[in-house]
N, CA, C and O atoms as a Tinker XYZ file with bonds, in Angstrom:
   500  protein
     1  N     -4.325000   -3.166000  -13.650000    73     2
     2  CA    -5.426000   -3.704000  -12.885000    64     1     3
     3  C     -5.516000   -2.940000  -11.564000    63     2     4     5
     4  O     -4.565000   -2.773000  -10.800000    81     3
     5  N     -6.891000   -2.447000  -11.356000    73     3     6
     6  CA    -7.336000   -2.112000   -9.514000    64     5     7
     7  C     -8.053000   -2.751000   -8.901000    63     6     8     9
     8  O     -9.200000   -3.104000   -9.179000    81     7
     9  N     -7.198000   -3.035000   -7.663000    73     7    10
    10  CA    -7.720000   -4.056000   -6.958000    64     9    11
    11  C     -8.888000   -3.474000   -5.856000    63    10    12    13
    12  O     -9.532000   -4.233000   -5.131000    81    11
    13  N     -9.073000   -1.713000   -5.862000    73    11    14
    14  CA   -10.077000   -1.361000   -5.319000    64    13    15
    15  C    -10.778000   -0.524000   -5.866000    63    14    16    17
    16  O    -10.231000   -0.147000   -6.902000    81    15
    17  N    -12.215000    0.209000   -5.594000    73    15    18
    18  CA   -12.927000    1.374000   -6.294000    64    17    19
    19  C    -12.778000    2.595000   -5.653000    63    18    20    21
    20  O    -11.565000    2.486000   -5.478000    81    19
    21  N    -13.017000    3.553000   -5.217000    73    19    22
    22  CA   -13.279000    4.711000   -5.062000    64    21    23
    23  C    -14.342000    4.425000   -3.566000    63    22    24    25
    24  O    -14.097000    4.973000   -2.491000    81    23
    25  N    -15.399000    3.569000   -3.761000    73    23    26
    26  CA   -16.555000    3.022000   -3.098000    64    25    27
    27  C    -15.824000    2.422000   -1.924000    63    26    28    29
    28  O    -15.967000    2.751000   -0.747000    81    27
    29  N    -14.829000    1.274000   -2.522000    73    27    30
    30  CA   -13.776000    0.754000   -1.517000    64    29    31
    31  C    -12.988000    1.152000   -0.912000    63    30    32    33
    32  O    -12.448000    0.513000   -0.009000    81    31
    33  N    -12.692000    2.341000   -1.242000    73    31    34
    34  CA   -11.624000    3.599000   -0.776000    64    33    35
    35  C    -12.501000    4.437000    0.363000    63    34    36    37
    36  O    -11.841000    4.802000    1.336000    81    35
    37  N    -13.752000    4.742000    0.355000    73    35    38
    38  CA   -14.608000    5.589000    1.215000    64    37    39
    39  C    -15.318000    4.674000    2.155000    63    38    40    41
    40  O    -15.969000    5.164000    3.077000    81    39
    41  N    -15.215000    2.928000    1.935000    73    39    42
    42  CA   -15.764000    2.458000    3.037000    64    41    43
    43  C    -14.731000    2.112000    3.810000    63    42    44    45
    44  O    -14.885000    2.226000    5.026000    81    43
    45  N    -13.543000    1.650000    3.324000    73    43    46
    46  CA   -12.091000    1.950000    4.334000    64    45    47
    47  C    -12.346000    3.097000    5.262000    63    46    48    49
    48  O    -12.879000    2.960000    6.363000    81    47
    49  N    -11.899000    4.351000    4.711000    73    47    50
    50  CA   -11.464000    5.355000    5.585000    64    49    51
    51  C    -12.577000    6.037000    6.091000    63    50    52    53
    52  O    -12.546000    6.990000    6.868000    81    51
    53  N    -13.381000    5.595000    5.696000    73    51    54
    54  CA   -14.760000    6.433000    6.271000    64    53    55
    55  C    -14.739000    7.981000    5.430000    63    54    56    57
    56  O    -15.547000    8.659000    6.064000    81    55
    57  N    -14.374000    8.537000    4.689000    73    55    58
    58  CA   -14.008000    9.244000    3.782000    64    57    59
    59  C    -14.327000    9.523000    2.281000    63    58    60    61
    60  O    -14.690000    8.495000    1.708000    81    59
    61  N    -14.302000   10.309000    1.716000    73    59    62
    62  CA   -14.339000   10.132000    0.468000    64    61    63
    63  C    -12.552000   10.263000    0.163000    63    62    64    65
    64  O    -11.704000   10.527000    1.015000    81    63
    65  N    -12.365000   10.046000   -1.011000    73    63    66
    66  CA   -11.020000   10.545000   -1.884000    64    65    67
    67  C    -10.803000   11.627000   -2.651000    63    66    68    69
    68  O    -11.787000   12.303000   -2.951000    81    67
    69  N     -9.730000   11.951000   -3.040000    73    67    70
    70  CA    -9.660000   12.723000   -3.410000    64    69    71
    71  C    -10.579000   12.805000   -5.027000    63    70    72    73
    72  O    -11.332000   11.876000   -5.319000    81    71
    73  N    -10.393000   14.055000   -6.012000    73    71    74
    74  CA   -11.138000   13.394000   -7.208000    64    73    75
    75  C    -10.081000   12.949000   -7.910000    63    74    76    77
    76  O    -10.375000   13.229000   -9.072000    81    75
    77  N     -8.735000   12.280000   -7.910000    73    75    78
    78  CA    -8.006000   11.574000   -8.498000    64    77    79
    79  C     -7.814000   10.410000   -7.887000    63    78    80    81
    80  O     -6.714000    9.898000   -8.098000    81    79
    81  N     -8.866000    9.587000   -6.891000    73    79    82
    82  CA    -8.593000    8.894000   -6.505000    64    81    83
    83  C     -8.802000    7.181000   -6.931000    63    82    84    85
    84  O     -8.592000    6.240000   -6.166000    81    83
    85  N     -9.170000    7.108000   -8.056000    73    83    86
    86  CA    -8.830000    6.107000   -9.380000    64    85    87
    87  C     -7.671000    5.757000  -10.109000    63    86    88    89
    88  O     -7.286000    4.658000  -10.507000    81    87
    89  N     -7.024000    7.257000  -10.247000    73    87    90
    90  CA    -5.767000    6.585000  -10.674000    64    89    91
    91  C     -4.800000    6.336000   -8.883000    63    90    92    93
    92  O     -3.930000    5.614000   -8.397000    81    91
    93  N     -5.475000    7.193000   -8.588000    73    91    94
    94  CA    -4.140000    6.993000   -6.728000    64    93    95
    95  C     -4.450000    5.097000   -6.337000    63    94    96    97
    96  O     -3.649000    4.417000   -5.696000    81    95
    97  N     -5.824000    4.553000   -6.928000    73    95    98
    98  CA    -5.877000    3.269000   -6.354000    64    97    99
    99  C     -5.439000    2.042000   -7.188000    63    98   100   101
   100  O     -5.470000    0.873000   -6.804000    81    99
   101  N     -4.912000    2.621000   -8.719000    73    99   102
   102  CA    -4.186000    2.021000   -9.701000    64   101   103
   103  C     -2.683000    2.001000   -9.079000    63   102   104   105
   104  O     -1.933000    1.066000   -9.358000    81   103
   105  N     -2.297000    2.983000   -8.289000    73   103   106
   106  CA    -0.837000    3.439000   -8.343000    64   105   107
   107  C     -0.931000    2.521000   -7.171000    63   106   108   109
   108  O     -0.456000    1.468000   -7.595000    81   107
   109  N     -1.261000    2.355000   -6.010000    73   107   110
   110  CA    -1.759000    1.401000   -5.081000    64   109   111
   111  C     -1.643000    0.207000   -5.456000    63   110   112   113
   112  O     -0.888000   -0.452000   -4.742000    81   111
   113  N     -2.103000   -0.331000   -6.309000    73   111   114
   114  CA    -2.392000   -1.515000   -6.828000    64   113   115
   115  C     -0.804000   -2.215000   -7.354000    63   114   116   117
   116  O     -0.293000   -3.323000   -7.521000    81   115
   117  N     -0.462000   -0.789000   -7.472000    73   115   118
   118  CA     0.609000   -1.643000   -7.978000    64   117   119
   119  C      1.828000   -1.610000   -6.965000    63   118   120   121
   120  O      2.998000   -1.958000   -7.123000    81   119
   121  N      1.324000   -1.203000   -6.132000    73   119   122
   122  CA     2.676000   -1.761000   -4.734000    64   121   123
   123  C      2.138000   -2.858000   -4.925000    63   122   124   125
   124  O      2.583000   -3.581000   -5.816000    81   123
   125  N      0.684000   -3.401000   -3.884000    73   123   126
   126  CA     0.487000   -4.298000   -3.773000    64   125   127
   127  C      0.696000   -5.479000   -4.486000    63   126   128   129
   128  O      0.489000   -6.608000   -4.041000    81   127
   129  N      1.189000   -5.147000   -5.812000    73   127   130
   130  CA     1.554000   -6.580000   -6.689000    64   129   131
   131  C      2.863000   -6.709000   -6.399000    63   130   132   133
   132  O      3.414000   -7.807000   -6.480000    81   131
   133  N      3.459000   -5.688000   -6.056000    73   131   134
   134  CA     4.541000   -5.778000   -5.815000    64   133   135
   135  C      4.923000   -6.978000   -4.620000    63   134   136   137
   136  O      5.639000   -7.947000   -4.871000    81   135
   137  N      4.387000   -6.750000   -3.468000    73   135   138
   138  CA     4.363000   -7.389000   -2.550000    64   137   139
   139  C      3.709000   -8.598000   -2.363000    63   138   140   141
   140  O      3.946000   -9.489000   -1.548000    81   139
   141  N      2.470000   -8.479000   -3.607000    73   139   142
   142  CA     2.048000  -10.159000   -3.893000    64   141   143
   143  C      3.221000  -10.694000   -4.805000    63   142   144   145
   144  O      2.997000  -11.902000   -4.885000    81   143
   145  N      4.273000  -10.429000   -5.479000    73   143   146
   146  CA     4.598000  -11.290000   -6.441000    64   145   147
   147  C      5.123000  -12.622000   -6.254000    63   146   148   149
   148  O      5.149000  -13.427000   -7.185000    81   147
   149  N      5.626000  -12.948000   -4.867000    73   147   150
   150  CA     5.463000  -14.726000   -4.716000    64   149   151
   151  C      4.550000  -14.893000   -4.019000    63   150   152   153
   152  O      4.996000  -15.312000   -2.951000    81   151
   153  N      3.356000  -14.803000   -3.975000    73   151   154
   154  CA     2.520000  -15.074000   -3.137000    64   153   155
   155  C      1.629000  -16.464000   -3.979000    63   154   156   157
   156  O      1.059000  -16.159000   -5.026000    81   155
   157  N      1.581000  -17.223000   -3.735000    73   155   158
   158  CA     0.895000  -18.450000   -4.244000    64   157   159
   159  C     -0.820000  -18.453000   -3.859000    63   158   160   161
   160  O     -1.172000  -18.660000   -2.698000    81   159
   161  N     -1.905000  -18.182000   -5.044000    73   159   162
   162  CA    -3.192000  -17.986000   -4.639000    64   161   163
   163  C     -3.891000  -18.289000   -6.122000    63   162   164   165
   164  O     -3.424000  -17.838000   -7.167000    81   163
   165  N     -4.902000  -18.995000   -6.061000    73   163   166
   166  CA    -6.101000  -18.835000   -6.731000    64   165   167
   167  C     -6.611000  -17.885000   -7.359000    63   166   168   169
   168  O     -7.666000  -17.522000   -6.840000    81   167
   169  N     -6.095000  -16.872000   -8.964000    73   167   170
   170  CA    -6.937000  -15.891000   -9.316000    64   169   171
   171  C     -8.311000  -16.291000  -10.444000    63   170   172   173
   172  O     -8.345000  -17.461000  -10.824000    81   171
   173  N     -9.148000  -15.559000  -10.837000    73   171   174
   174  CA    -9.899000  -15.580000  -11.808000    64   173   175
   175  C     -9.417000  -14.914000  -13.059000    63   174   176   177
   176  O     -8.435000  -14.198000  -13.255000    81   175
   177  N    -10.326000  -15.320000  -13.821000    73   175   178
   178  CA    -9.457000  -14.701000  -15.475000    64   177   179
   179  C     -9.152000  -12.991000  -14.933000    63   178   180   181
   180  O     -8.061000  -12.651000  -15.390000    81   179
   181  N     -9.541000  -12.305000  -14.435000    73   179   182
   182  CA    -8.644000  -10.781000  -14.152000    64   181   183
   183  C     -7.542000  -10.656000  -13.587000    63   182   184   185
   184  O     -6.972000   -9.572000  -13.465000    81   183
   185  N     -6.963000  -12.097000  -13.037000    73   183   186
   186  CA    -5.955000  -11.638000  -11.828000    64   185   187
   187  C     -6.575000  -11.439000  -10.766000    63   186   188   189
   188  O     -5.829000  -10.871000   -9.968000    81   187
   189  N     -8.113000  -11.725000  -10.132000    73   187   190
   190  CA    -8.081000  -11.037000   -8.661000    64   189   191
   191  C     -8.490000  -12.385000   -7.911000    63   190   192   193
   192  O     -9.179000  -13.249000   -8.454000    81   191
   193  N     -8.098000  -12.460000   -6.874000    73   191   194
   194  CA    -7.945000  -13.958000   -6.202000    64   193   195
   195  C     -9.564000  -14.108000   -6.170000    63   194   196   197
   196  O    -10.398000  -13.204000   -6.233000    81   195
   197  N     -9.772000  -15.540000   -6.052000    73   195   198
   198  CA   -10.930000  -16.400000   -5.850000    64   197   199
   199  C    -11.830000  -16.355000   -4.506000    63   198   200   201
   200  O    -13.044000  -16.406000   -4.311000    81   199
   201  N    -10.868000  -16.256000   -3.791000    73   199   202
   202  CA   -10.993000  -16.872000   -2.486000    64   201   203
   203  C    -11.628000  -15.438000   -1.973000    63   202   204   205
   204  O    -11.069000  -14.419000   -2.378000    81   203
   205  N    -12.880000  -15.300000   -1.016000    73   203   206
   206  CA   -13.247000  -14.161000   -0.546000    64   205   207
   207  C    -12.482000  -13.314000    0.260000    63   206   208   209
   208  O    -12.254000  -12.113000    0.112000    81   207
   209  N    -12.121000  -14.072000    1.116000    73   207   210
   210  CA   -11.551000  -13.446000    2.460000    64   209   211
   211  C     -9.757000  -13.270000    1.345000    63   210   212   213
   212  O     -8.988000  -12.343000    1.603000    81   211
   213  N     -9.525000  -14.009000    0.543000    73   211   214
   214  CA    -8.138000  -13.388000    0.092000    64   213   215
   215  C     -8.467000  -11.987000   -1.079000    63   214   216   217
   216  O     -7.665000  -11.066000   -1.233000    81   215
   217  N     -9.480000  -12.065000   -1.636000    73   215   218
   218  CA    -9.926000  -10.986000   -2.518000    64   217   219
   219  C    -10.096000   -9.213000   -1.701000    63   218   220   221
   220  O     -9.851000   -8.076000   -2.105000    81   219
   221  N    -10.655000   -9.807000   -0.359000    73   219   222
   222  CA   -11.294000   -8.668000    0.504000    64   221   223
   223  C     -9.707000   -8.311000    1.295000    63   222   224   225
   224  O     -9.723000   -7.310000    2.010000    81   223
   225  N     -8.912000   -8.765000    1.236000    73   223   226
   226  CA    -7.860000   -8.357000    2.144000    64   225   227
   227  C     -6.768000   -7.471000    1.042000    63   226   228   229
   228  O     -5.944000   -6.735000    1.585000    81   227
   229  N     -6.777000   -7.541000   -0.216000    73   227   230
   230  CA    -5.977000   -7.770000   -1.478000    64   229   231
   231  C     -6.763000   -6.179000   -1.485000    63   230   232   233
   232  O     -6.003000   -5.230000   -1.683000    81   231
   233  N     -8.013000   -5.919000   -1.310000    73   231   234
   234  CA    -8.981000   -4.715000   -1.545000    64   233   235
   235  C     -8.731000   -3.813000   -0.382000    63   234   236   237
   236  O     -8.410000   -2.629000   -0.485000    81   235
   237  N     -8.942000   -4.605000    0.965000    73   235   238
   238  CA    -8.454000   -3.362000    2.127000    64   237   239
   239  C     -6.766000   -2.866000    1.925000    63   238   240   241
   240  O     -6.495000   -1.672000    2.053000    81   239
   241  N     -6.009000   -3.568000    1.700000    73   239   242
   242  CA    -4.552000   -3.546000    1.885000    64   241   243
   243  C     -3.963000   -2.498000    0.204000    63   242   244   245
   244  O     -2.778000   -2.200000    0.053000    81   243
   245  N     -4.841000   -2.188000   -0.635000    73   243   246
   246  CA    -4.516000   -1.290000   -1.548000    64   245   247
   247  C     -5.293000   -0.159000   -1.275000    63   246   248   249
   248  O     -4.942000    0.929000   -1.730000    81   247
   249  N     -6.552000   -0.298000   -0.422000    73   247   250
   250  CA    -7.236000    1.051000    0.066000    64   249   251
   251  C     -6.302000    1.586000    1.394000    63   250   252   253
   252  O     -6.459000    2.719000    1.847000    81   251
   253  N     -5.522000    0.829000    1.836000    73   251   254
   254  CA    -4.618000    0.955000    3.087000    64   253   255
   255  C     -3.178000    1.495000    2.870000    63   254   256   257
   256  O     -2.481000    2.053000    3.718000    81   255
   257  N     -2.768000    1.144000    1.183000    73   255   258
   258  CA    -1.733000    1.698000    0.611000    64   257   259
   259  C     -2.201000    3.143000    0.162000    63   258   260   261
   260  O     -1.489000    4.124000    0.375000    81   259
   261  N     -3.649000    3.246000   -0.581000    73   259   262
   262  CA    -3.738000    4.526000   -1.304000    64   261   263
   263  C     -3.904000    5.651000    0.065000    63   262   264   265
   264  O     -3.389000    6.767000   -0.007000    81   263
   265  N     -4.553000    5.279000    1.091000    73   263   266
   266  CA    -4.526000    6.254000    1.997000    64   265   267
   267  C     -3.414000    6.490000    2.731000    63   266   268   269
   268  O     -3.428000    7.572000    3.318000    81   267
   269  N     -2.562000    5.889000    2.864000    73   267   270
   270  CA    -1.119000    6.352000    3.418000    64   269   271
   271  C     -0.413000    6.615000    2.573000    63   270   272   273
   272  O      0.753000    6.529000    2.961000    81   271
   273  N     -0.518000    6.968000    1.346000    73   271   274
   274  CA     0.507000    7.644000    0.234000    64   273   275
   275  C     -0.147000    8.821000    0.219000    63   274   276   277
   276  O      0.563000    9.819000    0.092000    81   275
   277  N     -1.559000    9.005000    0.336000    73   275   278
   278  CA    -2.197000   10.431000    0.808000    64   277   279
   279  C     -1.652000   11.163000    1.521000    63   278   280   281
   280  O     -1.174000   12.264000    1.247000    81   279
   281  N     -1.683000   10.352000    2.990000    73   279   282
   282  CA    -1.174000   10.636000    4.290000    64   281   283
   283  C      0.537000   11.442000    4.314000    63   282   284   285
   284  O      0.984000   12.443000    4.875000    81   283
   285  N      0.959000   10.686000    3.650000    73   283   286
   286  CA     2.748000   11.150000    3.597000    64   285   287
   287  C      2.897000   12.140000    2.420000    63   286   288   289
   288  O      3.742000   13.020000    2.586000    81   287
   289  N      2.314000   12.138000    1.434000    73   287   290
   290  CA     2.216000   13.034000    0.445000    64   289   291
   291  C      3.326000   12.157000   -0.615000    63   290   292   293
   292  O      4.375000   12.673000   -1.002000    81   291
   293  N      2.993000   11.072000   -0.913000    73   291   294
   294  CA     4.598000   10.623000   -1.555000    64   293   295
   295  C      3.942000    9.208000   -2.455000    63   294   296   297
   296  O      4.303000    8.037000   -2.343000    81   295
   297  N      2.974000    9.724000   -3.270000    73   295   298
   298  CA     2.914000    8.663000   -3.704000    64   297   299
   299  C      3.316000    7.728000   -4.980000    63   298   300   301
   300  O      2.643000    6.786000   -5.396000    81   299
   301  N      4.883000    8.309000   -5.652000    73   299   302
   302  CA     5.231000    7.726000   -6.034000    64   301   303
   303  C      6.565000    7.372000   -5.566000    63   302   304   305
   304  O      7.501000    7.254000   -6.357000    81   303
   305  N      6.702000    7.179000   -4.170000    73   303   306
   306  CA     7.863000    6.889000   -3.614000    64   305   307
   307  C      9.221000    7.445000   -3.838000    63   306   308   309
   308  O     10.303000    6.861000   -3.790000    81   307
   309  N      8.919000    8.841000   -4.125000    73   307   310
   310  CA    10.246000    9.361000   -4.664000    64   309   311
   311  C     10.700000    9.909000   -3.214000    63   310   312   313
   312  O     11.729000   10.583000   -3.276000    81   311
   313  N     10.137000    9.758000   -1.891000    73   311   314
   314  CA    11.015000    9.799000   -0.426000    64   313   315
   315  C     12.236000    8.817000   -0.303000    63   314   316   317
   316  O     13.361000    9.025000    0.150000    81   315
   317  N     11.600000    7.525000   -0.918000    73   315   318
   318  CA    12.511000    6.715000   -0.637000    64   317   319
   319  C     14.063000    7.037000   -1.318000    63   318   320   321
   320  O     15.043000    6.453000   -0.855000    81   319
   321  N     14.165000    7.738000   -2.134000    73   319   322
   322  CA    15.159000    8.110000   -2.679000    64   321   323
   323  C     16.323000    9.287000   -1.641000    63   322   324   325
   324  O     17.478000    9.479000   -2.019000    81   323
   325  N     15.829000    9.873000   -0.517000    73   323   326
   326  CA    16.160000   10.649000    0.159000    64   325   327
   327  C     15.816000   10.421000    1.501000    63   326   328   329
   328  O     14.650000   10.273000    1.867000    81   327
   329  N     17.317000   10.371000    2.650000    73   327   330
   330  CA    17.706000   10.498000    3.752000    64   329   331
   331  C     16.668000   11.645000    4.555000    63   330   332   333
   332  O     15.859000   11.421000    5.455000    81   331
   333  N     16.945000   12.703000    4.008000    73   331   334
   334  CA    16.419000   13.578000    4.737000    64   333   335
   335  C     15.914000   14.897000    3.531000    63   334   336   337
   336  O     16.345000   14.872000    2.378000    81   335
   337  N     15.384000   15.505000    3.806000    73   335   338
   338  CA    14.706000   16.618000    3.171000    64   337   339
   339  C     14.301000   17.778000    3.877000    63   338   340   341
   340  O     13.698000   17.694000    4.946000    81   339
   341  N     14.635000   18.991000    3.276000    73   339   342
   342  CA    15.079000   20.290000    4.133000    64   341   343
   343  C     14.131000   21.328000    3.264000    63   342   344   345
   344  O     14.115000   21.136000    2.049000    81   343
   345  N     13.697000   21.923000    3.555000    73   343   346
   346  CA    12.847000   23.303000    2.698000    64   345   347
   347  C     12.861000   24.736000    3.811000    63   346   348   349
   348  O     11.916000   25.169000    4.470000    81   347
   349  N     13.944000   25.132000    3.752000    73   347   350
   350  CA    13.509000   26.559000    4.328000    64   349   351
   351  C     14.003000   25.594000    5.712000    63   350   352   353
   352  O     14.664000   24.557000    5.642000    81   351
   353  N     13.466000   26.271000    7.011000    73   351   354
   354  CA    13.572000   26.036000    7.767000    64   353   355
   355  C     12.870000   24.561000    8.834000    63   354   356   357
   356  O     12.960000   24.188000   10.003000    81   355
   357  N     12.085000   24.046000    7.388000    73   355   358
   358  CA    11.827000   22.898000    7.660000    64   357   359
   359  C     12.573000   21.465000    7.511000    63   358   360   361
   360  O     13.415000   21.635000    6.628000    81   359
   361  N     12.621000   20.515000    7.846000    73   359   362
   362  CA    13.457000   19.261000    7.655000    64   361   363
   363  C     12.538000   18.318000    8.049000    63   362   364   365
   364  O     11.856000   18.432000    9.068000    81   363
   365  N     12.475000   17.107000    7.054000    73   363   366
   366  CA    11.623000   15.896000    7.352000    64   365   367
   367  C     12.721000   14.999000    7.814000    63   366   368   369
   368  O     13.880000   15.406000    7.744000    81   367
   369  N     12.522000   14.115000    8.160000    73   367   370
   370  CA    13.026000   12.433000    7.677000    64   369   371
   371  C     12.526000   11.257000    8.077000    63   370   372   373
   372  O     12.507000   10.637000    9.140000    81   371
   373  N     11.964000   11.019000    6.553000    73   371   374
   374  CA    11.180000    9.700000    6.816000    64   373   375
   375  C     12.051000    8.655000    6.457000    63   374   376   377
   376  O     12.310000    8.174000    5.353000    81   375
   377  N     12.554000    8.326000    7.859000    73   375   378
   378  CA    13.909000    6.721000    6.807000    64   377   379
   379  C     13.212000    5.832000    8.238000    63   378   380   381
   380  O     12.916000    6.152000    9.389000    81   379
   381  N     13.163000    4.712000    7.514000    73   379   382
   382  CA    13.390000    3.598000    8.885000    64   381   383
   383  C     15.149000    3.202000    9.047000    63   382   384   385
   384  O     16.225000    2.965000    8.497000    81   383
   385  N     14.363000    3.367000   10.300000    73   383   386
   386  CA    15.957000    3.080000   11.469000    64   385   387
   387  C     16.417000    1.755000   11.138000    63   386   388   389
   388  O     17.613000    1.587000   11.375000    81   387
   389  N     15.802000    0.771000   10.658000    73   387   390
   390  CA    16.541000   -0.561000   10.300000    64   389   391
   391  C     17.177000   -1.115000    9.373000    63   390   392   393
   392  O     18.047000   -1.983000    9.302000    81   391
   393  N     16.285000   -0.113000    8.256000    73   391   394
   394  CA    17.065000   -0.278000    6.948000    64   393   395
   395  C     18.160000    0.421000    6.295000    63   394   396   397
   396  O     19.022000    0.037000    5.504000    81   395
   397  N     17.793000    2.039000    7.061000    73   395   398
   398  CA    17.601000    3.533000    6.568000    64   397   399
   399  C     17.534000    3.889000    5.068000    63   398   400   401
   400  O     18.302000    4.402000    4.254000    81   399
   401  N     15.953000    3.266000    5.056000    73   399   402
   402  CA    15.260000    3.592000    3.726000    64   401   403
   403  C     13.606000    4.048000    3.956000    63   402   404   405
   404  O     12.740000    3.388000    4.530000    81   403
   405  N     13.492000    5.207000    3.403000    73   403   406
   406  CA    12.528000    5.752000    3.452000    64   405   407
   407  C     11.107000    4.209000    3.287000    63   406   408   409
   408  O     11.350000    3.243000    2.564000    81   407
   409  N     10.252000    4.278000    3.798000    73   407   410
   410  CA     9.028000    2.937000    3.339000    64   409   411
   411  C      8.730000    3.227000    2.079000    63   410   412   413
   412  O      8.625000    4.369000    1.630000    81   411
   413  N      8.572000    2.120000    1.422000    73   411   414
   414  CA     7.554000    2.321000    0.077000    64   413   415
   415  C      6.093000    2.159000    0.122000    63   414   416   417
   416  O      5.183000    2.691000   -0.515000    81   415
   417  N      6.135000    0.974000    1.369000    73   415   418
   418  CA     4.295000    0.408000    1.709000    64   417   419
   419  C      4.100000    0.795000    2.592000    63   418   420   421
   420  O      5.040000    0.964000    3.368000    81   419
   421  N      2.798000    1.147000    2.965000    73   419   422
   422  CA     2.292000    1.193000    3.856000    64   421   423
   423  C      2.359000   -0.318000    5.080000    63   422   424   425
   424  O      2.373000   -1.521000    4.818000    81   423
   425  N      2.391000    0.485000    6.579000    73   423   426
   426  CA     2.507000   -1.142000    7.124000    64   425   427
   427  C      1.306000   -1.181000    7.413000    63   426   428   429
   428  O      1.249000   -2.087000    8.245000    81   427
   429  N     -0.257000   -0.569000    7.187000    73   427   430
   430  CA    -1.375000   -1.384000    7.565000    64   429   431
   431  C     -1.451000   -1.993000    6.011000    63   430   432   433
   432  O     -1.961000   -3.083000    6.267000    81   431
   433  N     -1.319000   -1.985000    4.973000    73   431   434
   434  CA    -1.056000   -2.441000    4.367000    64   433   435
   435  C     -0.475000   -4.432000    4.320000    63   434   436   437
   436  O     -1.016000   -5.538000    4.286000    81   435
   437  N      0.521000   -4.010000    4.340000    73   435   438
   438  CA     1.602000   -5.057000    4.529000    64   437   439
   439  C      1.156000   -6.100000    5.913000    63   438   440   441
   440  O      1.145000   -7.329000    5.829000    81   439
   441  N      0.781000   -5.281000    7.239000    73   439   442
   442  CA    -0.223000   -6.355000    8.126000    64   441   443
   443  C     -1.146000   -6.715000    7.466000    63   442   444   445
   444  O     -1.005000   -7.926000    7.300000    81   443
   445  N     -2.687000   -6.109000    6.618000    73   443   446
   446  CA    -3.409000   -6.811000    5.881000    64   445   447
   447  C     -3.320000   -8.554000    5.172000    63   446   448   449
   448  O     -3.987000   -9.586000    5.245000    81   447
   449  N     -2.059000   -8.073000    4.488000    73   447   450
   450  CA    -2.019000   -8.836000    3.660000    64   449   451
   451  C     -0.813000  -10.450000    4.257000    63   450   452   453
   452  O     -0.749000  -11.604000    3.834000    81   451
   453  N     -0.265000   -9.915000    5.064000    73   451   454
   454  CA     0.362000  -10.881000    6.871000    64   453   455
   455  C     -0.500000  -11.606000    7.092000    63   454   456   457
   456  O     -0.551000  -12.795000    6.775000    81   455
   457  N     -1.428000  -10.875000    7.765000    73   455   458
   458  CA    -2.888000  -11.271000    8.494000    64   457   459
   459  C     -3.555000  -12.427000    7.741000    63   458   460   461
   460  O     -3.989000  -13.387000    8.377000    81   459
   461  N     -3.685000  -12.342000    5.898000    73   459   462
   462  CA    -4.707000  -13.092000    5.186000    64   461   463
   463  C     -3.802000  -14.254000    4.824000    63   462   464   465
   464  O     -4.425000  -15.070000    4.145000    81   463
   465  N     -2.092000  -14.733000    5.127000    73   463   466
   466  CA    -1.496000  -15.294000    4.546000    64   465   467
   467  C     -0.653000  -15.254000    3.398000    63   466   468   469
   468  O      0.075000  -16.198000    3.093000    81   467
   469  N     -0.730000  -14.159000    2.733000    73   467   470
   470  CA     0.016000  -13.685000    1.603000    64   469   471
   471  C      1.682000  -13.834000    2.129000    63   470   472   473
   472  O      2.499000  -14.574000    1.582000    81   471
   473  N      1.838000  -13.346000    2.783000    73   471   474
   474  CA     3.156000  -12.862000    3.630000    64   473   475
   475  C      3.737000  -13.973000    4.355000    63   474   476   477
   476  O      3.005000  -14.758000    4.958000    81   475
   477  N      5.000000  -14.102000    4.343000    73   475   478
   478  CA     5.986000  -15.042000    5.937000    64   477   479
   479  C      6.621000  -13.695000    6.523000    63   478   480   481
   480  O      7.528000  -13.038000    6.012000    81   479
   481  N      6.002000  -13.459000    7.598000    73   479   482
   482  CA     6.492000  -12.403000    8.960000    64   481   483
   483  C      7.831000  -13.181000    8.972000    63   482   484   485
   484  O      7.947000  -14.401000    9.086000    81   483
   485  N      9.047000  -12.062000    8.803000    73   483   486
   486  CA    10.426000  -12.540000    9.183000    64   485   487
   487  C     11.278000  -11.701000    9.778000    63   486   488   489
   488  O     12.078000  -10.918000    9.264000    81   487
   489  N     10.874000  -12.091000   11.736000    73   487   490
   490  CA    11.270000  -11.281000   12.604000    64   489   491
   491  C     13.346000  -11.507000   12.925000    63   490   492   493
   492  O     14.107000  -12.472000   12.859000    81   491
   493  N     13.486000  -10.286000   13.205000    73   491   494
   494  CA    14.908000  -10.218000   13.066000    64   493   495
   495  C     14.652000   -9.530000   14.064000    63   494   496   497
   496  O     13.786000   -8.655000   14.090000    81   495
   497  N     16.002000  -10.123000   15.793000    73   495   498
   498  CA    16.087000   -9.337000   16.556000    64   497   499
   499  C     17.495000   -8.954000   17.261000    63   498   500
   500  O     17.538000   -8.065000   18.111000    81   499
């Protein structure tokens, strides 16, 4: 299941996508279930919530995943598998400092879906 179009993808970013950007919003889709899977909501016979404002946030927050897997170049999370990464005289490292694990989601993403109630924010300080 995609929880966004191509249409939904270019009114997000103001942008078009790439021309694989159907399956990039399938691959999207499926973080986001990831991160819905206890989420308690109202769907219709497809799986896509009822509720507008939870349908429209479920749609920005996988157009918010597919463009930051663009953005990082990593969109099947195979960073997360690696500390650091070296090519030649280059070296990345994308780890968060709290976990030290590369992200899998995007965090406008993950705020989206905060924001609409999906989520319990669980601040640790």
């Amino acid at each position: 299941m995609t929880y966004a179009t191509a249409d939904d993808y270019t009114e997000y970013t103001g942008k078009p996508g790439p021309d694989d950007i159907d399956r990039r919003l399938t691959r999207a889709s499926e973080r986001i279930d990831e991160l819905l899977s206890n989420a308690i909501y109202e769907t219709d016979a497809e799986g896509f919530p009822v509720e507008p404002h939870l349908a429209d946030a479920v749609r920005r927050a996988t157009c918010a995943q597919a463009a930051w897997t663009l953005a990082v170049g990593d969109e099947f999370g195979t960073a997360s598998a690696f500390k650091d990464v070296s090519m030649g005289s280059v070296r990345l490292a994308r780890v968060d400092t709290k976990t030290g694990e590369a992200p899998r989601y995007a965090q406008d993403a993950v705020s989206i879906l905060l924001k609409a109630g999906f989520l319990i924010a669980v601040m640790t300080w």
